[in-house]
C-alpha positions in Angstrom: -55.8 97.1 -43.8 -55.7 94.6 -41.2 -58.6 92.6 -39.4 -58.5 94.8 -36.4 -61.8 96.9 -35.9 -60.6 100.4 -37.0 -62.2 103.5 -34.4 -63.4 105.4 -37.7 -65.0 104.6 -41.0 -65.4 107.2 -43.7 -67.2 106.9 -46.0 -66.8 108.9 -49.3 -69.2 108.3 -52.7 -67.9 109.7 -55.8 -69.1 110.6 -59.1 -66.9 111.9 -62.0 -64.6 114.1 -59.2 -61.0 113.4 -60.4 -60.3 116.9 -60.5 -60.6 116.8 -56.9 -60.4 113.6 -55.0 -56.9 113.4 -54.4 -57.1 116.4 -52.5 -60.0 115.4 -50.0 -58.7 112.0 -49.3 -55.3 113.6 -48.6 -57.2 115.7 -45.7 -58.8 112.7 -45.0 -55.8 110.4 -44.6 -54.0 112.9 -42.3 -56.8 113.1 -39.7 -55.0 112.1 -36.4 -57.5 109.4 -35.3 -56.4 105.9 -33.7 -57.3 103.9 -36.4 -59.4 104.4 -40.0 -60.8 102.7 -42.7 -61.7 105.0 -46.0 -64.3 103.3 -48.0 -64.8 105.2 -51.2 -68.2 104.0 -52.9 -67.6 105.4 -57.0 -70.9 105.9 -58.5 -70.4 105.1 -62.3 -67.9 107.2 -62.9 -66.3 107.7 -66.4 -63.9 111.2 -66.0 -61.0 108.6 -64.8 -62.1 109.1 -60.8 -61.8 105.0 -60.3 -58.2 104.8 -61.7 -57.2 107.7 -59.5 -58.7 105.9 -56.7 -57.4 102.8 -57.1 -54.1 104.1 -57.4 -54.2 106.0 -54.4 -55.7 102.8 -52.7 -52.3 100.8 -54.1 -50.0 102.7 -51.2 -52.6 103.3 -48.2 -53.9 100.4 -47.4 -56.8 102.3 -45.5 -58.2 103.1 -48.5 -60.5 100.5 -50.4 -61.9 101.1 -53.6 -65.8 99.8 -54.5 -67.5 100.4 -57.4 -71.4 100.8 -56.8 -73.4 98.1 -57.7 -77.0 100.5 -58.6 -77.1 104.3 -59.4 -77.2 107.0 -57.1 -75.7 108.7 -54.8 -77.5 107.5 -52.1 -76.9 104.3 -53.0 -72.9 104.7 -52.9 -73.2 105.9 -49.5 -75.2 102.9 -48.0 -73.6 100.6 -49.9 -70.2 101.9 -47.9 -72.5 101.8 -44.5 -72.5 98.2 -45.1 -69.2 97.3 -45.3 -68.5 99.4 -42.5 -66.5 98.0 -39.1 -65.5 101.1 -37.2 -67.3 102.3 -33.7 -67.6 105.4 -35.8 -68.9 106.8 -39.0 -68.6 109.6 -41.0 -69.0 111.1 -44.5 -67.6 112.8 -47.1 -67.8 114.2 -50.9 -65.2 113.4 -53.4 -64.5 117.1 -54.0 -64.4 118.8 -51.1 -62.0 119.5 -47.9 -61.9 118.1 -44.1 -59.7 120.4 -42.0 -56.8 119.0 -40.1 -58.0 117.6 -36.2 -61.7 117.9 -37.5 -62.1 113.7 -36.8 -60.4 114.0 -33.8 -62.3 116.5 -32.2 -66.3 114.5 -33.3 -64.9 111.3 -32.2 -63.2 111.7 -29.0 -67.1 114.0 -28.1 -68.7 111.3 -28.9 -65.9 108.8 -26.9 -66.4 111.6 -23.8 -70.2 111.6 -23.6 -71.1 108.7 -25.5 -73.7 110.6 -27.6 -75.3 109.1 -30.7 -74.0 111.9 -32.7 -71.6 114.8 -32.9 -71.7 117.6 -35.0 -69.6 120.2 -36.0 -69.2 123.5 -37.6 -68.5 124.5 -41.2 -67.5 126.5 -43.8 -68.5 126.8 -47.7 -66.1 128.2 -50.1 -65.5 128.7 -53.7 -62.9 130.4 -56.0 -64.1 133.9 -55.0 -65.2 133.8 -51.1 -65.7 132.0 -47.9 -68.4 131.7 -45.5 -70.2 130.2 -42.8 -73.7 129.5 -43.4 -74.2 128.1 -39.9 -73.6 131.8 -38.8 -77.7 132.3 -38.7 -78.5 128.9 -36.6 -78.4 129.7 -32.7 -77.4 125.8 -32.5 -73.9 126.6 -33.6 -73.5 129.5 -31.2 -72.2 127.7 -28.2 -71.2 124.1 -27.5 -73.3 121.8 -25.9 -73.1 117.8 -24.7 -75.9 115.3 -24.3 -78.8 117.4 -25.5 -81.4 116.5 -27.8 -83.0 118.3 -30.8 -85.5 119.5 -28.4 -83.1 121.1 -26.4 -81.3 122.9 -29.6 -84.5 122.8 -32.0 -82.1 125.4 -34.2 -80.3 122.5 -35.1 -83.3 121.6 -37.7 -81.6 124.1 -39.8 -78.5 122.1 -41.1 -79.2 119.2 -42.5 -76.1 117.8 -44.8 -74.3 114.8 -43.2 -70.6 115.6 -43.5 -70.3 117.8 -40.4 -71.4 114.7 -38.5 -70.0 111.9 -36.6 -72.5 108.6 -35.7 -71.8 106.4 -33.7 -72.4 103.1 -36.1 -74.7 101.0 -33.8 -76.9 103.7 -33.4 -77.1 104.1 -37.2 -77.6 100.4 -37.7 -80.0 100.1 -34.9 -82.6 102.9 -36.1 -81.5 101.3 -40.1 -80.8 104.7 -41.7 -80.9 104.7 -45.0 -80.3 107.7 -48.1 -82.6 107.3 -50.6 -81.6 107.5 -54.5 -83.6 110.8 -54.9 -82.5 113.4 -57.8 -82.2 116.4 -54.9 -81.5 116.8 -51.3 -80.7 112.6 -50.4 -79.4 113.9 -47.2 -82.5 115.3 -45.5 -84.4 112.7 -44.7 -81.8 110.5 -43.0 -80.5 113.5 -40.9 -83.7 114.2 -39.7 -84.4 110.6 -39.0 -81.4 110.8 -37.0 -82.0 113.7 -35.2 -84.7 112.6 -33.6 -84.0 109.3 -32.7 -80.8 110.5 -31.0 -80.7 110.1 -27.1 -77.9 112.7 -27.3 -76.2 114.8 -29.7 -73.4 117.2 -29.0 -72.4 120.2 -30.9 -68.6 121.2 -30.8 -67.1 124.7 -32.0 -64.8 123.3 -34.2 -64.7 123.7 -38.3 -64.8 120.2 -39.6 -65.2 120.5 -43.0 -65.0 122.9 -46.0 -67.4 122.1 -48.9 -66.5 123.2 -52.4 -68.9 125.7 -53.7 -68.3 124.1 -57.4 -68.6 126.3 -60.4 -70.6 125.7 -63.7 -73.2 122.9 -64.1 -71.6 119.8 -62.7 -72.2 119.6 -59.3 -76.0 118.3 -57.7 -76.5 121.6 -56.0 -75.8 123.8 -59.3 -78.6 121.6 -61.0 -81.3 122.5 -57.9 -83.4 124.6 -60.5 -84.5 121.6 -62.3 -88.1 121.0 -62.0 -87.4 117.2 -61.4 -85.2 118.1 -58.4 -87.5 120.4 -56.9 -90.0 117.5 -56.9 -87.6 115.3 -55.6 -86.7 118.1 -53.0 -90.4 118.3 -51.5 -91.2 114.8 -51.4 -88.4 114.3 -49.1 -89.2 117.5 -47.1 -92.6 115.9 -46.7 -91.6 112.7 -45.2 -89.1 115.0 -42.6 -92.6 117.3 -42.0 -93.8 114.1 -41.2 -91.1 112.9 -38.4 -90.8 116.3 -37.0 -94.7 116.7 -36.6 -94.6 112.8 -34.5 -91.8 114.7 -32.0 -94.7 117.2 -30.7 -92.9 119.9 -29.0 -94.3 123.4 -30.3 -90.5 125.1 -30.3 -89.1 122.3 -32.6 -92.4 122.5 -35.1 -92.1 126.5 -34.8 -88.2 126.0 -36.4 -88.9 123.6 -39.0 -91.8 126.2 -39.7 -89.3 128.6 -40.6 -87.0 126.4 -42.4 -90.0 125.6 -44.5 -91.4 129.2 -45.2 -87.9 131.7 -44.5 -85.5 128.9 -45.3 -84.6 126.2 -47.3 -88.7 125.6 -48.5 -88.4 128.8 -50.2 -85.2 129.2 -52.0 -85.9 125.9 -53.3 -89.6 127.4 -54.8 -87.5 130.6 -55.9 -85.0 128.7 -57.8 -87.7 126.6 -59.4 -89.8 130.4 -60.2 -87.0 132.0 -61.4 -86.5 129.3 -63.8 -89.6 129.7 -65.3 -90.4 131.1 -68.1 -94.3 129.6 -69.5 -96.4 127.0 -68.1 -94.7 123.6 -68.0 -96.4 119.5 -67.9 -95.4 119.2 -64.0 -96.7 122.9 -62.6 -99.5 120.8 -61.4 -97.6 118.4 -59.6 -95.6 121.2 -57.7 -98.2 123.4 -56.7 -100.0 119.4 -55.2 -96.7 118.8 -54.0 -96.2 122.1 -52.0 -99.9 122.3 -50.9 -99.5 119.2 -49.1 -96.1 120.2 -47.5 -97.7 123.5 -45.9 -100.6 121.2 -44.7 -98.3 119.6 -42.7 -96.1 122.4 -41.4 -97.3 125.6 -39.0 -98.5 128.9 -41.1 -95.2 131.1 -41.4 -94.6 133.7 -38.5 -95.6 137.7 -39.2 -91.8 138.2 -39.2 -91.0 135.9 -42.4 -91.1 138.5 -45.2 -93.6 139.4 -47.0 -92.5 138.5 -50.1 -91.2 135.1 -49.2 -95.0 134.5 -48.1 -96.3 136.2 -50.9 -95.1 134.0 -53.3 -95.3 130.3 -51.2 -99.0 131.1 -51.5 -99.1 132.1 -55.1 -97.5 128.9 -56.2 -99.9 127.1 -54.1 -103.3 129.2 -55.6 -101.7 127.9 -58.7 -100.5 131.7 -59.6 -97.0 130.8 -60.7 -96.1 133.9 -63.3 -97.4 136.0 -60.3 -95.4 134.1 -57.6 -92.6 134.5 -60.3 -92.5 138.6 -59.8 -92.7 138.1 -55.8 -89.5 135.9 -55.7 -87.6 137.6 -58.0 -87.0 140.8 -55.5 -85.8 138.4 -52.9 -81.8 138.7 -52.8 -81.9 139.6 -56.5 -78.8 140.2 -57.4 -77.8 140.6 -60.8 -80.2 139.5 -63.7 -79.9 138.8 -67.4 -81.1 141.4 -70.1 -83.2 138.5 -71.7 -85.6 138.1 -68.7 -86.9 141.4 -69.4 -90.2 140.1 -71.1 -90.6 137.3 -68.5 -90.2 140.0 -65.6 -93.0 142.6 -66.6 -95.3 139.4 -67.3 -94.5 138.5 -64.0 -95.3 142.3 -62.5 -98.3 142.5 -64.5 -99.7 139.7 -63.4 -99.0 140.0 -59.6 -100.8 143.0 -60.1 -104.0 141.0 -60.7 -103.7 139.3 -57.5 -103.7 142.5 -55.7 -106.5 140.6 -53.1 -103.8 138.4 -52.2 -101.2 141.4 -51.7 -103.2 143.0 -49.4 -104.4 140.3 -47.4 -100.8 139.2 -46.7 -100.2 143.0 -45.5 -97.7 143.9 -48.6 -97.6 147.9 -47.8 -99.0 149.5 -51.3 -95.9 152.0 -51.7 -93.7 148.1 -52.0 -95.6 147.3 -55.2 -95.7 150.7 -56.8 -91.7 150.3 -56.2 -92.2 146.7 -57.5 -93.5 148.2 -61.0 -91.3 150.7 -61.3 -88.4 148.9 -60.5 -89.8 146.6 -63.5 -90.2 149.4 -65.8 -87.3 151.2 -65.5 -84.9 148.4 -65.6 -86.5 146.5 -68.4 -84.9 147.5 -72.5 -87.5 147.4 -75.2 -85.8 145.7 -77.5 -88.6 144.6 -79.5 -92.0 144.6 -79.9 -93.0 141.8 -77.6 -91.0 143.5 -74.5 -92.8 146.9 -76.3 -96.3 145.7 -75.6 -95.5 144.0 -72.4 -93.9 147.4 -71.0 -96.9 149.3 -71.5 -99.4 146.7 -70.9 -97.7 147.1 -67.4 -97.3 151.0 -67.3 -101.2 151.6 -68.2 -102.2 149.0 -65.0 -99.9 150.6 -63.1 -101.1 154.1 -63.8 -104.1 152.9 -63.6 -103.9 151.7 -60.2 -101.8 153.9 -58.9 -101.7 156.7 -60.4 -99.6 160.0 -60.0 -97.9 157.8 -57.4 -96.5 155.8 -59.9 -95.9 158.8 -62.3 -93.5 160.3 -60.1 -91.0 157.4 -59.7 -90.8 156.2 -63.5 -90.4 159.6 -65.9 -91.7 157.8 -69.2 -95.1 157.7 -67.5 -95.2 161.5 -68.1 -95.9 161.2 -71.8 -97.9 158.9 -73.9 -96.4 155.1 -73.0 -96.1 154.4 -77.1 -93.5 157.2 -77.1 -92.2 156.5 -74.0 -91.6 152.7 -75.4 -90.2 154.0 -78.6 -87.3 156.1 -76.8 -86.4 153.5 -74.5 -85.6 151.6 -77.4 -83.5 154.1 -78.5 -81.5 154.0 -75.4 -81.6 149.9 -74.3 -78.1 150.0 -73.6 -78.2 152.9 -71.0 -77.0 152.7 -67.4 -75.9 154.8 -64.8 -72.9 154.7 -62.3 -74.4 156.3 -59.1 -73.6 160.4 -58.0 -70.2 160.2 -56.3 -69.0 163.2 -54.7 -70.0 165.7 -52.2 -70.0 168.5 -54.5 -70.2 168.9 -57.2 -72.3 166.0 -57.9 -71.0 163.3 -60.7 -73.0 160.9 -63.0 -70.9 158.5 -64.9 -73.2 157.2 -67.9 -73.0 154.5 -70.7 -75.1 154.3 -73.9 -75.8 153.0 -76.8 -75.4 157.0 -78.3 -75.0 160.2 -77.9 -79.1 160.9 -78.6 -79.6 161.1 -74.8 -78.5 163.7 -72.3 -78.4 162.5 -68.7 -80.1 164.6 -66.2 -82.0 164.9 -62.8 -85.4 164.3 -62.8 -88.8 164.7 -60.7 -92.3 165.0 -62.1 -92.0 169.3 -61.3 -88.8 169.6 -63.4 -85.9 168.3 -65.3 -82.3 169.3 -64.1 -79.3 169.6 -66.5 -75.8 169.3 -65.9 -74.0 172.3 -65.8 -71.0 170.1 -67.2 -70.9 167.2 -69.6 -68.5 165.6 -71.6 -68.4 162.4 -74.0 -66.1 159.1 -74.5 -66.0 157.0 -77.1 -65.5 153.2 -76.3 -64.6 150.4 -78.6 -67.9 149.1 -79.1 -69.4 151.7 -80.5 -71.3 153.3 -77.4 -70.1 155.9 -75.4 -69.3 157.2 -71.6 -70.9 160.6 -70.8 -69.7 162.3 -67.3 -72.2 164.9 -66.7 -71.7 167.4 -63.6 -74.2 168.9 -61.5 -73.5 171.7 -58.6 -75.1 170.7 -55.3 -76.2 174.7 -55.1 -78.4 173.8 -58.4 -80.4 171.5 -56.7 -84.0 172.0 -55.2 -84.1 171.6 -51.7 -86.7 168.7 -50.3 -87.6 167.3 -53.8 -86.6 163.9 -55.0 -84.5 163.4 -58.3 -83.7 160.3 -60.4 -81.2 160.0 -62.9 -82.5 160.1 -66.2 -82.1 160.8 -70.1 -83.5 163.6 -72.1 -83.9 163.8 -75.9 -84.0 165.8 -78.4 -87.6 165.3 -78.9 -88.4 166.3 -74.6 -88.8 162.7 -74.1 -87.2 162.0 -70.4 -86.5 157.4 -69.8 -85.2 156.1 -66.7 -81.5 155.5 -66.2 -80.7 152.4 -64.1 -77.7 152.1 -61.7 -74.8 149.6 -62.5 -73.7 149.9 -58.7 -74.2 151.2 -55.3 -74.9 154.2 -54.3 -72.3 156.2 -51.5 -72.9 155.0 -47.9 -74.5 157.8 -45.7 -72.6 160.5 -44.6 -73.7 163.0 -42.0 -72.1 165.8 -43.5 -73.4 165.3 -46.8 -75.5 167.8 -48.0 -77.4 165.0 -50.4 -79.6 162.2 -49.2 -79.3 159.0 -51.5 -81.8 156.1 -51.3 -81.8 153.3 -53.5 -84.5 150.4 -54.2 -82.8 147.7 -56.8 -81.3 149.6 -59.6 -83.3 152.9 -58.7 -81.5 155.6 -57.5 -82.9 158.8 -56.0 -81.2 161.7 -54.1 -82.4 164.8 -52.0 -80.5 167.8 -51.6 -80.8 169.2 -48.2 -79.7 171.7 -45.9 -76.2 172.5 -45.1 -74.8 169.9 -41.8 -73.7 173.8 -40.3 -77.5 174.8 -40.6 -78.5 171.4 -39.4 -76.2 171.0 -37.0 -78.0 173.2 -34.2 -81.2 171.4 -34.7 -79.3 168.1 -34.2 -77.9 169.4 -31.2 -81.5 171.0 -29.5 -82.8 167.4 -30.6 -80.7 165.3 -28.4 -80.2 167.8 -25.7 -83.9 167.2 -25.6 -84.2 163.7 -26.1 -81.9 163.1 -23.3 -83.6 165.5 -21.0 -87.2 163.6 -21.7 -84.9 160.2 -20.4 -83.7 161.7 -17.0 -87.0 163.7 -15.7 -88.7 160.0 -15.1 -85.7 159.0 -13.2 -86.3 162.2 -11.1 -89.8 161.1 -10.6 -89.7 157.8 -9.6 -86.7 158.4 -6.8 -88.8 161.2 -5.7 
């Protein structure tokens, strides 16, 4: 490139991307700015990424190759701030996209209003979906010029650096700097430049697409690492810190909830669900996030409950119990072999009952809690065997009949209840479908249990089932139950029966139907229980229905009557 100051320096860091980097700096090359420089920093790369780079570098001569002189990928990017010469600066990874006009758009902002930094709007995608995390953050909602992080406290919320132009003076001026930390090098100099900035504009445009990368390569699929989420709060403490010397009450109130509903959390949660028995450096994160909440605001009465639940296990040094909090949050799918670490977990939240019910946790959400545990968990073995009942007899004993009625093994004696759910670890359930009659598609391990519908006053049968063999020696059972059949008002689960009158819990593999209002069945369903109500025909409802919202809007009018009287 020539000696003439280019308008735009991007700077990209790469380590071991060569699958990918040919197609960001493509996108990055085509951006229809005046002038550009492309300063890729590679940080020890040995996949072949330098060769590619240098090649690319051969036929563009706004691309310069540097290899990094220390470790780190915050490192890479300073050492690219430093060779530097355009007004402008932005970044980029080596593996992901930046949408055509996306430069344009930051740098002729930040050329209109002469802001210290622009940001702009994003999307995350990876081989099965796309989305916009920035959809919760009121920031993003509507442009703005010249404001400050006061003005759009939101803006606390997204903290990566590739949706950002600087202008360079301004980053030189306040000496920004990423540190070489295992997790989140970004956060601290974003914050830093937040609020420092006389001006920041937000602009609706997408201006970059980061690569959501499969597998265990990438720094954000290697969060759960007890070393990262170290390195994660000691850099959320030093941007507690710099918030905290701003002052203003709405901006502290924001980074409160990025702390407690946010990103503070799903980093502990990662870390929790990771755990499996006590580890050298569980002291060091319960110090660690003790001293971040000391200098952050308490979380709001809307955060949820569980969310705060476990933040202040971890930091009473209650990790296993904190463990059985997080793991409800956005659960998703979970692996057969965490079925020991789960009722652990569940069992021993259940001796922090204290904290439960100081932090408001309504009672009927824990008995759900443990019966959610014990009817999704196989025993498999003896270990899981005594852990399951160790569970079921505090639970019975704390909640009694309560409990009874959502989890049918604790109808008979738990060491026979354990020794059938053996016999049936491989069972789940494909929720009712249909209006009527009824349909439960079922896999097992055999053909020892029948499935049926269950409540603690009876056990229903299906008027209809029928067997499938599959390849791996189990089978599919599609058992049929008339609607008619069904008690009125009473709650049923999906279940098994045996041979010997012992009834275990059948989990659900999927959702259940959305709600219809001519269904004659009510479905509810809380993780992989399912429960349905049969109730009275929409003709026979429909009348009620009807007199209700004649009445309802009647109550609305006779006020208005009144106060124009």
């Amino acid at each position: 490139m020539s000696g003439t100051t280019p308008q735009l320096s991007v700077i990209v860091p790469t380590h071991n991307v060569r699958p990918w980097i040919s197609e960001t700096l493509r996108s990055v090359l085509v951006q229809d700015v005046e002038s550009m420089e492309v300063i890729v920093v590679d940080d020890h790369s040995d996949d072949g990424t330098p060769e590619l780079v240098e090649s690319i570098a051969r036929v563009d001569d706004r691309v310069s190759f540097v290899r990094a002189t220390r470790q780190g990928g915050g490192s890479a990017r300073n050492e690219g701030v430093l060779r530097a010469r355009g007004r402008f600066l932005v970044f980029a990874d080596g593996d992901d996209i930046v949408p055509a006009g996306a430069y344009r758009a930051l740098v002729s902002s930040l050329q209109e209003t002469g802001s210290d930094i622009a940001v702009g709007d994003y999307l995350k995608f990876s081989p099965n979906r796309t989305w916009r995390p920035t959809a919760s953050m009121r920031a993003f909602d509507t442009p703005v010029q010249r404001a400050t992080l006061v003005d759009i406290p939101s803006l606390i919320f997204s903290r990566p650096c590739w949706n950002k132009a600087f202008d360079r003076r301004f980053w030189q001026t306040h000496d920004i700097r990423f540190p070489d930390v295992r997790r989140s090098n970004d956060i601290v100099p974003m914050v830093s430049a937040y609020v420092n900035a006389k001006s920041i504009d937000l602009i609706e445009d997408v201006v970059y697409l980061y690569r959501d990368r499969p597998g265990g390569t990438s720094m954000t699929s290697k969060a759960s690492s007890i070393e990262s989420l170290l390195s994660y709060l000691g850099q959320e403490k030093i941007c507690a810190t710099l918030v905290s010397a701003v002052g203003d009450d709405a901006l502290s109130s924001h980074y409160a909830a990025l702390i407690h509903d946010r990103d503070g959390f799903f980093h502990i949660r990662k870390f929790l669900l990771s755990w499996t028995q006590p580890q050298e450096q569980d002291d060091a994160v319960v110090r660690e996030l003790a001293e971040l909440l000391s200098l952050v605001a308490p979380p709001a009465s809307w955060v949820d409950v569980r969310k705060r639940l476990a933040m202040r296990l971890v930091v009473s040094g209650h990790i296993l119990a904190a463990r059985a909090a997080a793991q409800t949050v956005d659960e998703g799918e979970w692996r057969a072999d965490e079925g020991l670490i789960r009722l652990q977990a569940v069992r021993s939240l259940l001796e922090q009952m204290s904290v439960v019910s100081e932090l408001g946790v309504i009672e009927e959400e824990m008995i759900s809690g443990v019966a959610q545990a014990l009817a999704v968990v196989p025993v498999v073995d003896d270990e899981i065997e005594k852990a399951w009942v160790d569970l079921a007899l505090a639970g019975v004993d704390r909640f009694g009949d309560r409990l009874r009625s959502l989890v049918p093994e604790l109808s008979g004696r738990a060491i026979a209840v354990a020794a059938a759910r053996q016999r049936l670890a491989a069972g789940t359930v494909t929720p009712l479908f249909g209006r009527d009659p009824l349909r439960i598609h079922a896999r097992v391990s055999s053909k020892a249990g029948t499935p049926v519908l269950w409540s603690t006053r009876l056990t229903i049968e299906p008027q209809v089932l029928s067997w499938r063999d599959v390849a791996d020696g189990g089978a599919i059972a599609e058992a049929t139950f008339p609607v008619r059949r069904l008690p009125r008002g009473v709650l049923l689960r999906p279940a098994f029966r045996f041979e010997d009158g012992v009834v275990v819990s059948a989990h659900a593999d999927s959702r259940v139907p959305d709600y219809n209002p001519f269904d004659n069945v009510l479905y509810e369903q809380t993780g992989t229980q399912v429960a349905l109500q049969r109730r009275a025909h929409w003709l026979v409802r429909a009348p009620r229905r009807l007199a209700l919202t004649v009445r309802a809007k009647a109550r609305r009018l006779l006020p208005r009557r009144g106060a124009s009287a």
